[in-house]
C-alpha positions, 0 to 999 in steps of 0.5 A: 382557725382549727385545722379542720377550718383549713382542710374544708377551705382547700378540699372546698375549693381545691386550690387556694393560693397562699396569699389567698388563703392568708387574707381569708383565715387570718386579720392582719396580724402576724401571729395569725399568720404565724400559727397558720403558717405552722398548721399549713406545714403541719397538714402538708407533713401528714398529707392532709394537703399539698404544697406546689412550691412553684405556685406557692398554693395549697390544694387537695392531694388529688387535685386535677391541675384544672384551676377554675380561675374565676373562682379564685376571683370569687374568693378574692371577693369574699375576702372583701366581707367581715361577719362571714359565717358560712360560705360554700362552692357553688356550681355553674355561673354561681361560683361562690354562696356565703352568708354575712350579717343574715343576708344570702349573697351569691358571687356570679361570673357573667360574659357578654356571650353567656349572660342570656343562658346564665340568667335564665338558669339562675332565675329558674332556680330562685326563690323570688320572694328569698332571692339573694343578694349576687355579686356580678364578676366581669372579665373586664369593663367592655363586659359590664357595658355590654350586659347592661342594668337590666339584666342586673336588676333581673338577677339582683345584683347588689354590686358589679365587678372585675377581679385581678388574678392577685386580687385587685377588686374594681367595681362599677355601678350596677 
């Protein structure tokens, strides 16, 4: 990881907790964590980036203090995938695009009383014949229920999920 590598990822998603950005930068091992270490405190010393001691989180020098938890739960998520060689902050229901393995995922945030209007908006504009592969977060199991498969067929979700704040991933079938 180059120091640039680690400016985009926090300028990219503005605020990215420690732990989080060790799982997506570093594969296990202690001198990753090491150098990154270094780096961080690096970046920090010459204001590339902040450091929220009490929050033990990184983020951008302007930051706005509105933190998009589903997005970190997003991340969480992509930290789940090997072979990843782009990922971007999406915008609306699309929280996070990644490519891994030449396949285009998209990681959603869906409720039981958004689901309708978020469906319509992401297949308005999808390609049909490149639709991506999406990855469906839930608030809870209850939401899963509730939005039901077909709904998940429609948008091509591969797979179906709830994801703690500190990064527990448990999935359902979709």
């Amino acid at each position: 990881m180059t120091e640039q590598e680690i400016i985009n990822i926090i300028r990219q998603y503005e605020y990215v907790p420690k732990d989080l950005l060790k799982k997506l930068l570093c594969r296990n091992d202690s001198k990753d964590e090491d150098y990154l270490e270094r780096k961080l405190r690096y970046l920090v010393g010459i204001r590339c980036i902040e450091y929220l001691k009490n929050e033990d989180t990184y983020c951008v020098p302007v930051f706005s203090g509105r933190v998009d938890k589903n997005r970190l739960k997003a991340l969480w998520l992509l930290t789940q995938f090997d072979n990843i060689s782009e990922h971007y902050a999406g915008s609306s229901f699309i929280l996070i695009v990644f490519m891994s393995e030449k396949n285009l995922y998209e990681i959603v945030h869906l409720s039981s009383t958004t689901y309708r209007i978020a469906v319509a908006a992401i297949n308005q504009n999808t390609d049909k014949k490149n639709m991506p592969k999406r990855i469906v977060i839930v608030d809870n199991e209850n939401e899963a229920n509730r939005i039901g498969n077909n709904i998940l067929k429609e948008l091509n979700c591969v797979a179906l999920c709830t994801v703690s704040d500190d990064g527990e991933i448990i999935s359902y079938e979709s």
